[in-house]
C-alpha positions in Angstrom: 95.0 135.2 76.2 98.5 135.5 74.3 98.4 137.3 71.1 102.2 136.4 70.2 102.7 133.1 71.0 106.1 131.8 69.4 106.4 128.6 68.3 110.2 128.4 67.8 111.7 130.6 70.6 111.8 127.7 73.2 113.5 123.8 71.7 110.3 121.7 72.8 110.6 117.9 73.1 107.9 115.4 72.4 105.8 113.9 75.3 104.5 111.2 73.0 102.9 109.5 76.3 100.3 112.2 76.5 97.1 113.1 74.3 94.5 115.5 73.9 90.7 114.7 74.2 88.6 117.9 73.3 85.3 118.5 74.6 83.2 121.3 72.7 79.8 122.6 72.7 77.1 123.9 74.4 77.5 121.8 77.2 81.0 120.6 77.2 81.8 122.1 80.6 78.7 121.3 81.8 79.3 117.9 81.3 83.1 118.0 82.6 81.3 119.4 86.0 79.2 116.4 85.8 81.7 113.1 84.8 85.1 114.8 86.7 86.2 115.0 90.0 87.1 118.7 90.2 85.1 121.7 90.2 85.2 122.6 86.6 81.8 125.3 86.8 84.2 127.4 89.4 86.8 127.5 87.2 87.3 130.8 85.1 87.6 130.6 81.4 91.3 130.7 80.6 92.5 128.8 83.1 93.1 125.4 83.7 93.4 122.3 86.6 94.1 118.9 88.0 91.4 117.0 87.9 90.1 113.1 87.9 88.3 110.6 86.7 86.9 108.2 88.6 84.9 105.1 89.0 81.4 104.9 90.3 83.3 103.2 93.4 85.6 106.2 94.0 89.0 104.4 91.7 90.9 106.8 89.6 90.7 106.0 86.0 92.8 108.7 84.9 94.5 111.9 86.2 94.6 115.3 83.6 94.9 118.5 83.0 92.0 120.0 82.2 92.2 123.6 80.2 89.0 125.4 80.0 89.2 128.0 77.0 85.8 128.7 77.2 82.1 127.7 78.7 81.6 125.7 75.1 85.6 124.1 74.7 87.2 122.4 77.1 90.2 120.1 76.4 91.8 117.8 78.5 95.6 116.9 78.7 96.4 113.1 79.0 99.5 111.1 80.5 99.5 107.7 79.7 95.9 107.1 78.7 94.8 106.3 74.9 92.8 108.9 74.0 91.0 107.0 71.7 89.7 104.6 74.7 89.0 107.7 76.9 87.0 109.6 74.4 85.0 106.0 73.9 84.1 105.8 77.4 83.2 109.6 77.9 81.1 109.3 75.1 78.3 106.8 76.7 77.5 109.4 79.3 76.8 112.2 76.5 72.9 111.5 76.0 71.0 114.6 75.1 74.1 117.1 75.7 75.1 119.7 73.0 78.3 118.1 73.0 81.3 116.5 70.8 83.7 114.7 71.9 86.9 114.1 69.9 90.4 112.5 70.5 92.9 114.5 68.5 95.5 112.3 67.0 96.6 115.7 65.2 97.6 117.6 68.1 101.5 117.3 69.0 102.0 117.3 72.6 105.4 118.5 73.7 107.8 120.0 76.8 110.0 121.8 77.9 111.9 122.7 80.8 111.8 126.4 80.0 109.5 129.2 82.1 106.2 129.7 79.7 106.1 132.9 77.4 102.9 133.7 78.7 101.0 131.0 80.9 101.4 131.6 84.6 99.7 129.4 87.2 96.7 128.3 86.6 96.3 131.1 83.9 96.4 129.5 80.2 97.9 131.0 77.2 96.0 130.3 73.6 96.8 131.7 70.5 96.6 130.8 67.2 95.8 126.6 67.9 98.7 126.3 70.1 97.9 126.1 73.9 100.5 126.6 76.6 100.5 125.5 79.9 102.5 126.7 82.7 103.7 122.9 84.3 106.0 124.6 86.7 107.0 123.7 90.1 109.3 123.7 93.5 112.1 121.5 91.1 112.1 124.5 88.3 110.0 125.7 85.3 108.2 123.3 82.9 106.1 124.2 79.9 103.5 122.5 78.0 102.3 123.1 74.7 100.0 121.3 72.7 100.5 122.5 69.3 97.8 121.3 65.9 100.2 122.0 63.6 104.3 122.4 64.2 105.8 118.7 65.7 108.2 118.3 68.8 111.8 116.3 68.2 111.8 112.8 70.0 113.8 112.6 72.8 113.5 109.3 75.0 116.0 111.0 77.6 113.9 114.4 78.3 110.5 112.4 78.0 111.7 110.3 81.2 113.2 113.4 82.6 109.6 114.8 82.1 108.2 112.3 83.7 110.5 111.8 86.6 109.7 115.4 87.0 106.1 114.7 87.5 107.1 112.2 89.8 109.0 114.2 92.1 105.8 116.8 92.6 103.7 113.7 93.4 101.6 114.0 89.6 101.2 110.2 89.6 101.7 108.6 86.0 99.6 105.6 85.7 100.0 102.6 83.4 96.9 100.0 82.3 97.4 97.9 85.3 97.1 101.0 87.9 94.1 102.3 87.0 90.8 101.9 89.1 92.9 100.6 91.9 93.6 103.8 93.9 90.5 106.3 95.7 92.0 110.1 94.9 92.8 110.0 98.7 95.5 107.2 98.2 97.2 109.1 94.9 97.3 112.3 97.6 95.4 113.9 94.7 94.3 116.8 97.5 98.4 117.8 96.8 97.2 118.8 93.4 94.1 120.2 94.3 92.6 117.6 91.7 88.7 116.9 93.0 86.5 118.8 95.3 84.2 117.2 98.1 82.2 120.3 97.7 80.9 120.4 94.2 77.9 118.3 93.1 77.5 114.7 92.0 79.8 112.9 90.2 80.8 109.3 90.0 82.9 108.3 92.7 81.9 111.3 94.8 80.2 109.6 97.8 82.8 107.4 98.4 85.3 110.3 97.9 83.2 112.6 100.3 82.6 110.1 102.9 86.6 109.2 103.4 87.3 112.7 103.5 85.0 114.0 106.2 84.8 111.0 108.3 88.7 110.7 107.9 89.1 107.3 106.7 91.9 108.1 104.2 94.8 105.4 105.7 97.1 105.7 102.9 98.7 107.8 100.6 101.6 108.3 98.3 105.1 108.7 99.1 108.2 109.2 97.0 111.2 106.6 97.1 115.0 106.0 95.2 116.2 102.6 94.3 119.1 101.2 92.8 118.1 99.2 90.5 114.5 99.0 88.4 111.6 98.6 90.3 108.2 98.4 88.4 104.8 99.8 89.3 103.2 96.4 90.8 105.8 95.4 93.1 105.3 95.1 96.6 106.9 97.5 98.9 107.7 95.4 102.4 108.4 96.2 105.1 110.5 93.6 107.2 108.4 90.2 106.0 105.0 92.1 105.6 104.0 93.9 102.3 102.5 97.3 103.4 101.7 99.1 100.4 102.3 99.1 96.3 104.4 100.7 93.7 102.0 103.1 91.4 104.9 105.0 89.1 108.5 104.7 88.3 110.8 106.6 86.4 114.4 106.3 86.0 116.0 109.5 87.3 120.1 109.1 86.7 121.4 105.9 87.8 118.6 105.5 90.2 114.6 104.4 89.8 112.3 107.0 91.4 109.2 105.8 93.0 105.7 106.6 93.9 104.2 104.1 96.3 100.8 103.9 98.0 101.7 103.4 101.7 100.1 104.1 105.5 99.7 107.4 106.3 101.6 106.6 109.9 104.4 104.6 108.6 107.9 107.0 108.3 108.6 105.4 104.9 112.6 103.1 106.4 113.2 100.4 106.6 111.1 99.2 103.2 112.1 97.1 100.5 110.4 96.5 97.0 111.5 93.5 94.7 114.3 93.3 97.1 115.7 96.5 96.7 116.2 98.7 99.6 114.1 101.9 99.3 115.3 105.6 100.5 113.2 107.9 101.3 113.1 111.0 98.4 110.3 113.9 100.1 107.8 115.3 97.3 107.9 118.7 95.8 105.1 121.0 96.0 104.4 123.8 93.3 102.3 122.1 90.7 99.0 122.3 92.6 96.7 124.5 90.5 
């Protein structure tokens, strides 16, 4: 853990589409091995990962970064899901647990692209209420704080840079109308390393077990350009046949970069989506923790 953690040495830039949910108590990652996807009991204090959650029927609700400080504090990072509504839900599962649950509206979250001061990998940095993540990958170095007390400067152009930058490593970003449609499989979640088929139960596991090691995952996400806007929703076609769905967009330039849910044997030409011609854009690796 960072002892001399500088709040002002790096310009960081809002991400006002993210939230923090804190999970702390005696059981808080007890529970977080129980509800999420990934294997949060093998993961060392002080470090953090991808990690899901999903349906009893195996459909991603959301996708997070989970940061475990300790056995007793975990908080999870947020894109595009109200925390409010996600702290709700995780709350009717608490029971008997030695466990509180809270969505901080207090907690700036901001970004940079900037290499960390201290956070490396999967390794954390905490000091003083502001934890850094290291959000890095193959496209160049990203940072994530989430800061309790100093704010971030609004800046619509580097939040959709952010985001198209998540987009490019295959990090899918999904909005109301994209959640609980897609099994981990489909979002190519395995990229990030974001659930195990090993750990115990959790909801969705069977069905995420099952397609794994009977190899019945038949699509997954690839990464597209378009000219003009194309939304998540639309239909991606492929002569007169739709064969697969936007998930995430992001403007990126003058073009709209996509991530659609397609066959794993299709090449990815010849595709169209709202009548746009799709090209083909390969995914970066580097953010899997």
């Amino acid at each position: 853990m960072a002892d001399n953690l500088s709040r002002t040495s790096t310009p960081f830039y809002a991400l006002s589409d993210h939230a923090l949910v804190t999970l702390e108590g005696p059981d808080a990652a007890g529970f977080a091995q129980a509800q999420f996807a990934n294997d949060v009991a093998g993961l060392p204090a002080g470090q953090w990962q991808w990690n899901a959650w999903l349906t009893p029927k195996g459909r991603v609700i959301a996708v997070f970064a989970l940061a475990k400080l300790a056995e007793d504090r975990v908080w999870l990072v947020l894109p595009d899901h109200p925390a409010p509504a996600f702290a709700d839900a995780l709350r009717r599962f608490v029971f008997r647990r030695k466990l509180k649950i809270e969505s901080r509206a207090d907690a700036t979250i901001g970004g940079a692209f900037a290499a960390p001061l201290v956070a490396h990998g999967a390794t954390l940095s905490m000091d003083a209420g502001v934890l850094e993540l290291d959000w890095s990958g193959a496209g160049g170095p990203r940072t994530l704080r989430v800061d309790v007390a100093a704010p971030a400067t609004d800046d619509a152009r580097q939040q959709a840079a952010w985001r198209a930058a998540d987009l490019r490593h295959g990090l899918p970003r999904l909005s109301d109308a994209q959640r609980e449609q897609w099994t981990p499989q489909q979002l190519a979640l395995d990229r990030l390393a974001a659930y195990s088929v090993k750990k115990g139960c959790y909801p969705g596991q069977e069905i995420v077990a099952r397609t794994h090691f009977l190899g019945k995952a038949k699509r997954a996400l690839q990464g597209f350009h378009t000219a003009e806007p194309v939304g998540p929703g639309a239909m991606v076609r492929d002569s007169e046949r739709d064969i697969g769905e936007v998930v995430s967009a992001a403007p990126e330039g003058p073009q709209t970069l996509l991530l659609a849910v397609l066959p794993l044997d299709h090449t990815g030409e010849g595709l169209s989506a709202d009548a746009q011609p799709l090209a083909r854009v390969p995914l970066l690796d580097g953010l899997r923790r």
